[in-house]
C-alpha positions in Angstrom: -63.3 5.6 13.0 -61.5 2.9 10.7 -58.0 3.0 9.5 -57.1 2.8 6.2 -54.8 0.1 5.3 -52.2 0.8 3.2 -51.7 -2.0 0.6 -48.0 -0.8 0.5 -46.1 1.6 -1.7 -47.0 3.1 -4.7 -46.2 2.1 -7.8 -44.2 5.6 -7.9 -42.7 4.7 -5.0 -41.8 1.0 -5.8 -39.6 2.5 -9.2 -37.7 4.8 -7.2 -36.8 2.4 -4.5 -36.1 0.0 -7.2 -33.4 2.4 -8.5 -31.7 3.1 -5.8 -31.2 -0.4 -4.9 -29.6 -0.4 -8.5 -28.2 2.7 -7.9 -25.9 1.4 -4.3 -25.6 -2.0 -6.3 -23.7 -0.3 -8.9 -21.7 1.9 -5.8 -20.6 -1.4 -4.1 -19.5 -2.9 -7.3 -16.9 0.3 -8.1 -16.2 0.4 -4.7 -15.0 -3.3 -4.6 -13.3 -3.0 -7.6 -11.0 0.0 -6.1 -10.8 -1.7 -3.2 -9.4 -4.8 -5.1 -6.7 -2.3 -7.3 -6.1 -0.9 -3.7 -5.2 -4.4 -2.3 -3.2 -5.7 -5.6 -1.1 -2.3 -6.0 -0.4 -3.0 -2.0 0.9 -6.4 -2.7 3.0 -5.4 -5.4 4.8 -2.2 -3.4 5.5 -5.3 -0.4 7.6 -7.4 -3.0 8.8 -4.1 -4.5 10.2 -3.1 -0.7 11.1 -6.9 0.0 13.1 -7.0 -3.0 14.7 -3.7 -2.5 15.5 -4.3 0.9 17.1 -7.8 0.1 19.2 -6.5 -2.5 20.4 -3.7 -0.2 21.2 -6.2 2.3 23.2 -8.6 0.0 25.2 -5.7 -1.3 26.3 -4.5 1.2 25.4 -6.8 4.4 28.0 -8.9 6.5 28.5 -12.0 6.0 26.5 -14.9 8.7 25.8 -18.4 9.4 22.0 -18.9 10.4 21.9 -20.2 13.7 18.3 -21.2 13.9 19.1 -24.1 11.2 20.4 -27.3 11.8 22.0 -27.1 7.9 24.1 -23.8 8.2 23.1 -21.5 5.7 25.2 -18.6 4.6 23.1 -15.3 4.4 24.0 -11.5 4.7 22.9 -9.1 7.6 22.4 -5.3 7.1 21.9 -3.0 9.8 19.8 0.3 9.6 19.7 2.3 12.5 16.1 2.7 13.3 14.0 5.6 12.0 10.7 7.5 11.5 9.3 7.0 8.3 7.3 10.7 9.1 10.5 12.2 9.8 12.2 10.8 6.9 9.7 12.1 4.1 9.2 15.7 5.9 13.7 15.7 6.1 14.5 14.1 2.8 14.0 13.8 -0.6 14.4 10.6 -2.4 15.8 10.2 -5.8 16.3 7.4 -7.5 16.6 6.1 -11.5 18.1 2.8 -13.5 21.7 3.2 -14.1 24.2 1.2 -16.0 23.2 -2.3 -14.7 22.4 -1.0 -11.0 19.7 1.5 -9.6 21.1 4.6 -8.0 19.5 6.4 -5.5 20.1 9.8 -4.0 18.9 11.3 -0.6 19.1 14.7 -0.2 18.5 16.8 2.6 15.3 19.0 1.8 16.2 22.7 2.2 15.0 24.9 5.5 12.5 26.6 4.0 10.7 23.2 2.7 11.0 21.2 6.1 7.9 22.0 8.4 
């Protein structure tokens, strides 16, 4: 007994394996645009945190000489004990707002019945 040969799919077949090609073209394309808002907004929250940190550290930061540099170059050195990030956001709640010229922020220690 022969085989049939199948010439290949169906013309049925063909249209909706033809969609969903479009279909997870159309996927990847959203998904690559999140994933590009994802890496920008990730960018911008660094130099948000780089700039907060450095002003923080030039406010209130003791004065130093760098000296790694041949030139010496005055900078400012702020220490912060180290800390879990976890434990800070389960312990604390962060406010903060524009003031008069200055940003104020205020951490205050979350009640019992919210830290878990």
């Amino acid at each position: 007994m022969k085989r049939k040969e199948q010439a290949g799919p169906s013309a049925g077949e063909t249209g909706r394996l033809e969609k969903k090609i479009r279909d997870q073209a159309r996927e990847l394309k959203r998904l690559r645009e999140k994933l590009e808002r994802t890496y920008e907004g990730s960018v911008q929250l660094r130099i948000a945190v780089n700039a907060l940190l450095t002003a923080a550290a030039l406010a209130h930061g003791e004065k130093v000489i760098d000296p790694e540099r041949s030139e010496k170059r005055p900078g400012r050195r702020l220490e912060i004990p180290c800390f879990s990030a976890e434990e800070m956001g389960r312990r604390y709640v962060l406010s903060a707002r524009r003031g008069d010229g200055s940003y104020v922020m205020e951490a205050w220690e979350k009640d019992d019945r919210s830290v878990k």
